[in-house]
Backbone as ProteinMPNN parsed JSONL, in Angstrom:
{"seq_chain_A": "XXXXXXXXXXXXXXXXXXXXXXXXXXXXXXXXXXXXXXXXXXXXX", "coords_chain_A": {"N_chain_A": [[0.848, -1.158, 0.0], [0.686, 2.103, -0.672], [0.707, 5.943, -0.701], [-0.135, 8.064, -3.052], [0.182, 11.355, -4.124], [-1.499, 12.164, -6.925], [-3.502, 10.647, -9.161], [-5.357, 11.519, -11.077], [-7.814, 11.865, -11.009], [-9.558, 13.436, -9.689], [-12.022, 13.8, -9.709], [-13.574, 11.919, -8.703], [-12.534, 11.402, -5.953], [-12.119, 11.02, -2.403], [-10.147, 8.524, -3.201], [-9.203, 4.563, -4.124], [-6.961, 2.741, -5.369], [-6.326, -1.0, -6.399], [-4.647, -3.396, -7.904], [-4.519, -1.715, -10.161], [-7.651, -1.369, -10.379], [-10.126, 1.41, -10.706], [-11.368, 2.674, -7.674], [-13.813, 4.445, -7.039], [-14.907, 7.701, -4.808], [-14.783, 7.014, -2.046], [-15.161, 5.317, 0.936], [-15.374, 4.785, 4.603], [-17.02, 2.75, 5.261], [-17.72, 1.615, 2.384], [-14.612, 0.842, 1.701], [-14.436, -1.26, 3.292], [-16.207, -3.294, 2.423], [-15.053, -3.444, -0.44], [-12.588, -4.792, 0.298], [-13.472, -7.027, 1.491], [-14.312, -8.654, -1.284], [-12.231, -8.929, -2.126], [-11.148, -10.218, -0.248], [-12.953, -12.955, -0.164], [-12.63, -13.406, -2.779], [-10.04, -14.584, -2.983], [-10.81, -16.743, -1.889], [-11.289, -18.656, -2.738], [-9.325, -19.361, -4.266]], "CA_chain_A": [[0.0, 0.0, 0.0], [1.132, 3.648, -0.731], [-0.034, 6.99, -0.381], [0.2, 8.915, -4.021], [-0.292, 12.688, -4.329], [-2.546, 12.625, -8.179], [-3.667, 9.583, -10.059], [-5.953, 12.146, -12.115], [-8.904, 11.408, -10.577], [-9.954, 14.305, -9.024], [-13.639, 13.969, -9.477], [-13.869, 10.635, -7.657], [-11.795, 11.416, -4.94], [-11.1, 10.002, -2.642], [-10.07, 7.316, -4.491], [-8.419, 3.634, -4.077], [-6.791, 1.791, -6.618], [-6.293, -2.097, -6.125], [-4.38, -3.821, -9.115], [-4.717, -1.157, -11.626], [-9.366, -0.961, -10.469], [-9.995, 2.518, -9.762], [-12.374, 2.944, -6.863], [-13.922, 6.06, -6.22], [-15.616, 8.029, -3.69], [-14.893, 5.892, -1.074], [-15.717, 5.773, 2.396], [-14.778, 3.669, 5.485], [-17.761, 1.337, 4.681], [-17.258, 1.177, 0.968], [-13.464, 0.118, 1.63], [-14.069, -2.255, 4.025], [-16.804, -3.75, 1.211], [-14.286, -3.697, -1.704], [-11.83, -5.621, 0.611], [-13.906, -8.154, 1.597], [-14.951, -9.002, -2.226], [-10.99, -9.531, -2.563], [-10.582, -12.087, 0.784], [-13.8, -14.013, -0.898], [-12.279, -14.24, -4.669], [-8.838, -15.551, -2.697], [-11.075, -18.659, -1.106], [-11.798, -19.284, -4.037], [-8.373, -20.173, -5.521]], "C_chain_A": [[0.898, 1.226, 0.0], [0.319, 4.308, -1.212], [0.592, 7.768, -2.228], [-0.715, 10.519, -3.901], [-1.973, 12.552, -5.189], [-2.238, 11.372, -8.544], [-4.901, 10.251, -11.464], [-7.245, 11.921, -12.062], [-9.837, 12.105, -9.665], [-11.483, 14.11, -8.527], [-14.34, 12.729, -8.918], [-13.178, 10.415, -6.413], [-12.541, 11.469, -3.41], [-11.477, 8.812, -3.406], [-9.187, 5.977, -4.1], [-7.964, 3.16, -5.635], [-6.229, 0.246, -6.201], [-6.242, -3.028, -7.832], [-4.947, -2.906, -10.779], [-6.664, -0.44, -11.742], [-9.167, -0.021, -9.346], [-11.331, 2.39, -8.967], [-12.846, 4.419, -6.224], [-15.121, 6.494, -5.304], [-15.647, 7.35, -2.623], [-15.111, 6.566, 0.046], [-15.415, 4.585, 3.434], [-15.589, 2.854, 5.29], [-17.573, 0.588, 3.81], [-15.836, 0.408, 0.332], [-13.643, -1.019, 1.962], [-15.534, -3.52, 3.373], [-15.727, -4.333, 0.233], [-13.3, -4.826, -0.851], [-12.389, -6.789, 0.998], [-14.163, -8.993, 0.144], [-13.44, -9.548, -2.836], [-10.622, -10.819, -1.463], [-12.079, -12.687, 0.103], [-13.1, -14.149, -2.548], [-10.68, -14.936, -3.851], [-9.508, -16.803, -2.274], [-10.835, -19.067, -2.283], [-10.604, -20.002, -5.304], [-7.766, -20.959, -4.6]], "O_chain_A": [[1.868, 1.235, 0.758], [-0.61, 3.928, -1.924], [1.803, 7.901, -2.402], [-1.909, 10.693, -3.661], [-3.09, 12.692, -4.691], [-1.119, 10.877, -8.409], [-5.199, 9.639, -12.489], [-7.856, 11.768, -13.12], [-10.714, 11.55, -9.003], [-11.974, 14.218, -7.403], [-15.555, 12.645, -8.737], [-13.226, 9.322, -5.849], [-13.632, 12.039, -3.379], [-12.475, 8.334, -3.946], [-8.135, 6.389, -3.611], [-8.563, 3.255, -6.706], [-5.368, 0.454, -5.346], [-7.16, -3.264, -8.617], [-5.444, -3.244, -11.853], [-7.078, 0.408, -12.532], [-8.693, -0.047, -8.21], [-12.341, 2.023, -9.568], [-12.418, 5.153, -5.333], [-16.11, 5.792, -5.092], [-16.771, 7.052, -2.218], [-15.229, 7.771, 0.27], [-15.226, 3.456, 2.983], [-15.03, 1.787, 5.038], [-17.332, -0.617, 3.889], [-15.693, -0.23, -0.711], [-13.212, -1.941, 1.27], [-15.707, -4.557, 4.014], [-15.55, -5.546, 0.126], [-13.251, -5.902, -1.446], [-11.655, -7.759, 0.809], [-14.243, -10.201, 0.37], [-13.361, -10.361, -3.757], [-10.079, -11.905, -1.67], [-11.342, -13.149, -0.768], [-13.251, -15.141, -3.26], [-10.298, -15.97, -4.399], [-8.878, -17.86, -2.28], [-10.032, -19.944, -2.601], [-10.693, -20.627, -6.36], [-6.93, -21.791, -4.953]]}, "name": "protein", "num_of_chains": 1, "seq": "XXXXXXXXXXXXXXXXXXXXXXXXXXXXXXXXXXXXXXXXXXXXX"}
C-alpha cells in the first residue's frame, strides 16, 4: 500500500486503486466492502 499525491482522478476522490481498479468516492464502509470481495475471490483459488 502507498499513499500517491494525483492519479488524475480528481472527481472521484477520494479514491483507491487495487491492481490497476480505480475505486472512487470511497468511504470507510465502501473500503471495508471492496476488501472483503478480494478475501472471498482468494477462497476461491
Amino acid at each position: 500500500m502507498e499513499t500517491v499525491s494525483c492519479i488524475g482522478a480528481c472527481g472521484l476522490a477520494p479514491v483507491v486503486t487495487i491492481n490497476e481498479k480505480v475505486y472512487g468516492k470511497m468511504t470507510p464502509d465502501k473500503i471495508k466492502n471492496v476488501l472483503e470481495e478480494y478475501r472471498g475471490s482468494e477462497k476461491g483459488v
